[in-house]
Every structure is written in structure tokens, then in C-alpha cells.
KOLFI-82298 format. One record per residue (C-alpha): residue number from 0; residue in one letter; x, y, z. Coordinates in pm, 1 decimal. Layout:
<NUM, "A", <X, Y, Z>>
...
This chain:
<0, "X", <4472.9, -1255.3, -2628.4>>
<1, "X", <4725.4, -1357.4, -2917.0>>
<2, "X", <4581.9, -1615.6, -3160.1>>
<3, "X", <4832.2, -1828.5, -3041.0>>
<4, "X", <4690.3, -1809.6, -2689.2>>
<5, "X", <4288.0, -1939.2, -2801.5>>
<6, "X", <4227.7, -2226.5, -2511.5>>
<7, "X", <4209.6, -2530.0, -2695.0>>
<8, "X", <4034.4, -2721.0, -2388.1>>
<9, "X", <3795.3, -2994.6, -2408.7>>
<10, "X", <3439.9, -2874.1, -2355.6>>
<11, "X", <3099.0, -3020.8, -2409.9>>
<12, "X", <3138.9, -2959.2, -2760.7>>
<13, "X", <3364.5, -3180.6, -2802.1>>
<14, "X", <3118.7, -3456.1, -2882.0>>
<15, "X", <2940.8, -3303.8, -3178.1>>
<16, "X", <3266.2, -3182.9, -3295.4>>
<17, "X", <3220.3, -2807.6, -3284.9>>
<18, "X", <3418.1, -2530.3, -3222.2>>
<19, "X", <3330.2, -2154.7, -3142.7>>
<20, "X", <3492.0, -1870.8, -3266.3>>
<21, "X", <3679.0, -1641.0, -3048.3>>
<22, "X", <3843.5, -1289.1, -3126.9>>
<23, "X", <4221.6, -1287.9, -3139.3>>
<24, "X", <4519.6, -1058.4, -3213.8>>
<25, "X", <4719.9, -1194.5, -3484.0>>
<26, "X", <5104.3, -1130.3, -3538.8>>
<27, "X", <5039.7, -835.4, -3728.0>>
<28, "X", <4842.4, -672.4, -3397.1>>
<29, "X", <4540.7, -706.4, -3588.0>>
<30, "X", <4172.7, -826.8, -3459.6>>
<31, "X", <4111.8, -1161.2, -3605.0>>
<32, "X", <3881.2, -1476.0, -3529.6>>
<33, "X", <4022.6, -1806.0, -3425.7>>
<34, "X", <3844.5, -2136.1, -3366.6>>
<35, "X", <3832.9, -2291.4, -3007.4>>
<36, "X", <3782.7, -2612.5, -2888.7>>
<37, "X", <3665.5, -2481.1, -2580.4>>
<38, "X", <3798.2, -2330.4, -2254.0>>
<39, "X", <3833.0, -2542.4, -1984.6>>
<40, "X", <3693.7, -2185.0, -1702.9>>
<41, "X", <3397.6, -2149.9, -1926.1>>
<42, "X", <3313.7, -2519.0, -1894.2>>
<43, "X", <3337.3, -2505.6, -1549.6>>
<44, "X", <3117.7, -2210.7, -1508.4>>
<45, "X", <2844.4, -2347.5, -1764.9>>
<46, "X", <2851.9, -2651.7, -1640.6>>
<47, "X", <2785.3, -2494.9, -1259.7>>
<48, "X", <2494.6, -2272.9, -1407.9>>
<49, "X", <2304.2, -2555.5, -1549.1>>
<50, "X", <2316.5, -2769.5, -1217.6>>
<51, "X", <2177.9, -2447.2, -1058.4>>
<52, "X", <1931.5, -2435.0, -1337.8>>
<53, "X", <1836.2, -2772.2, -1288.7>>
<54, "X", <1785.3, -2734.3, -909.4>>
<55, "X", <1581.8, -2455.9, -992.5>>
<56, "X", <1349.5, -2675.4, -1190.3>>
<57, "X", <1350.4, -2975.4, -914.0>>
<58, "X", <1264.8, -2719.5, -672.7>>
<59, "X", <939.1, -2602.6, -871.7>>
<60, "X", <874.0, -3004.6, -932.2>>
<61, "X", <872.9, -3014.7, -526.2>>
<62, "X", <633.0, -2723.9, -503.2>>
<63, "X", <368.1, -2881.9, -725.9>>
<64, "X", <395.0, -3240.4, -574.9>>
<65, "X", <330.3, -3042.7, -241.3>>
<66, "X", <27.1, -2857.3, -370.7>>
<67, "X", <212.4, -2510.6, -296.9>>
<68, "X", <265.0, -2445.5, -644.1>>
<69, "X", <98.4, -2545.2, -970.5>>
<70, "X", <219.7, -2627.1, -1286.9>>
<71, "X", <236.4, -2277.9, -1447.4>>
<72, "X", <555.2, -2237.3, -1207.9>>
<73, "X", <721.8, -2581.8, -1289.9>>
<74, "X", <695.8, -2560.4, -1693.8>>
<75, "X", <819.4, -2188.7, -1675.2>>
<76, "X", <1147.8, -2264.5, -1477.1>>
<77, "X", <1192.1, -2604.3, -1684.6>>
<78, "X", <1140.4, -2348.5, -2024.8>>
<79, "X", <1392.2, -2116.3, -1849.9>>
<80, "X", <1147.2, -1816.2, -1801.2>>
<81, "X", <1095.6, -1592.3, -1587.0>>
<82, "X", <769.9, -1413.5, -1465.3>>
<83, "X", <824.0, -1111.4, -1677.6>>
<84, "X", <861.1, -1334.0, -1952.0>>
<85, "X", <581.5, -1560.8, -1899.7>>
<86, "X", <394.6, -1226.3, -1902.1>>
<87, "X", <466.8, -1102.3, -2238.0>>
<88, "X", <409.4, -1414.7, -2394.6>>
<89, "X", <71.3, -1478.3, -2241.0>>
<90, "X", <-17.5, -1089.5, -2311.3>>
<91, "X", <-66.4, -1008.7, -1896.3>>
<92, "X", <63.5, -878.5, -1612.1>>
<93, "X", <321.2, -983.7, -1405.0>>
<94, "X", <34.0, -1015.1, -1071.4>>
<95, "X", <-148.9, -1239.6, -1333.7>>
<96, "X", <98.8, -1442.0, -1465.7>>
<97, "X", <233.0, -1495.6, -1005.5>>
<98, "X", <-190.0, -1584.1, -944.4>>
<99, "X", <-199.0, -1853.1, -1148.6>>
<100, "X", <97.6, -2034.4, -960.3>>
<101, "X", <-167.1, -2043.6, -655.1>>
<102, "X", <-309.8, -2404.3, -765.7>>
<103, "X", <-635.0, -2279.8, -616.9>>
<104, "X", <-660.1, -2031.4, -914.6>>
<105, "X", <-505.4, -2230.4, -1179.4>>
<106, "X", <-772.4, -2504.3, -1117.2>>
<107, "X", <-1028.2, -2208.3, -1223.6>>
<108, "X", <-884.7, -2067.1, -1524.2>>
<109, "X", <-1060.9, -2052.8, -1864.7>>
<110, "X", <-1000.7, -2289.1, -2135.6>>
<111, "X", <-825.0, -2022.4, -2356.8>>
<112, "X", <-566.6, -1932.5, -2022.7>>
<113, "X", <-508.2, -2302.4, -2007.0>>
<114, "X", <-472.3, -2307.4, -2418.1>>
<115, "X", <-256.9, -1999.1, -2424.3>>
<116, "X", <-12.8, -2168.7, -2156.8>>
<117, "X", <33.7, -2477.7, -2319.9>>
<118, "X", <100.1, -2302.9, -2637.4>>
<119, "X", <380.7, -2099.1, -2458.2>>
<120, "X", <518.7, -2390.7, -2275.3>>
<121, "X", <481.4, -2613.6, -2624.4>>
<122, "X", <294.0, -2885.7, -2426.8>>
<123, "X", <-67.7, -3025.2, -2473.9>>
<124, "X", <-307.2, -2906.2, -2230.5>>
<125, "X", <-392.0, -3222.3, -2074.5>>
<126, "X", <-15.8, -3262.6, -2016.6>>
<127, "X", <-70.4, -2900.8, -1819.3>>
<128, "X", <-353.9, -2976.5, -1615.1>>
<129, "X", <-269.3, -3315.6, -1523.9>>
<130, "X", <71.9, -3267.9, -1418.4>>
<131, "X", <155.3, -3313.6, -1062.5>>
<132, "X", <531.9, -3334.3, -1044.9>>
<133, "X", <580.1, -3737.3, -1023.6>>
């Protein structure tokens, strides 16, 4: 796109008054940066991937009020994880890391487990263990 061309949209960083760079072809033909206010398509689309995000989340929230799901499931979709993840950071497999979701198991796992998680998930354990989606 010519540097002329850069969408100068609004965007949501509009309100901390930021712009992003974007690669451009000046008049010369050369590759050049311009600044962008934003695009109005990539707002759209970010915008529609952070409600889908955010469903995501509520959904997990459901599953733990229910008692089908404990918290290990809620704070990694609300931290934007996923199981493979989850499992590197807590140094365990992928079966180990989908157990502990069972709230059957996660009621029986060792201080350090609980410890390790809340460290991950940058929460207190007691916030960990006593949350229950409300």
C-alpha cells in the first residue's frame, strides 16, 4: 500500500493516543514505515475476537459454578492459556494439567500444585481454592 493509502481510522487506540506503525511504499517505490491511527477492518476483527475470548472465559465461569469444572480451567482461559501452555509453565503433562480441571482431583492436590498454580495464574492461593465462579 502507498504511504498515502495508511487507514487513518479510529480504533481503540484512540483514547491513549497511540498510533502503530505500518509498512508503506513511499513515492520513490521504496519500503518505508508510516504511523496509523488505526484501521477501521482490524478493529472490527479485534474487537470480535475479544467478545469470543470473553465468552470463552464466561463459559469456564459456568463450568465451575456447576461443579463440572474447577478453577484450574476458569483462571487459564481468563489468563488466555491454553492446556499446552498451562503445561509448560507448571512443568507437566498435558493429561496432568486436563486432571486437575476434574474438581474431584483438584480438591486433592498438594500444597506445592496448588502454590505452583497460583504462581502461574498470579493469584493467591486462597483466591484459587475458594473460587467458585460467583
Amino acid at each position: 500500500m502507498k504511504k498515502s493509502e495508511v487507514p487513518q481510522d479510529q480504533s481503540s487506540l484512540k483514547d491513549k493516543n497511540l498510533k502503530e506503525i505500518c509498512y508503506a511504499i513511499d513515492d520513490d517505490g521504496k519500503f518505508t514505515t508510516e504511523l496509523s491511527s488505526g484501521w477501521d477492518v482490524k478493529t472490527t476483527i479485534q474487537e470480535n475476537n475479544l467478545n469470543h475470548l470473553n465468552e470463552i472465559v464466561q463459559e469456564a465461569k459456568l463450568k465451575v459454578q456447576k461443579g463440572e469444572a474447577s478453577p484450574v480451567e476458569y483462571f487459564m482461559e481468563l489468563n488466555r492459556m491454553d492446556w499446552k501452555l498451562l503445561a509448560d509453565y507448571m512443568g507437566k503433562w498435558v493429561w496432568q494439567i486436563k486432571r486437575h480441571r476434574n474438581p474431584k482431583v483438584f480438591k486433592n492436590l498438594s500444597e506445592s500444585t496448588l502454590k505452583k498454580y497460583a504462581e502461574t495464574f498470579n493469584i493467591s492461593v486462597q483466591e484459587l481454592t475458594t473460587f467458585t465462579g460467583n
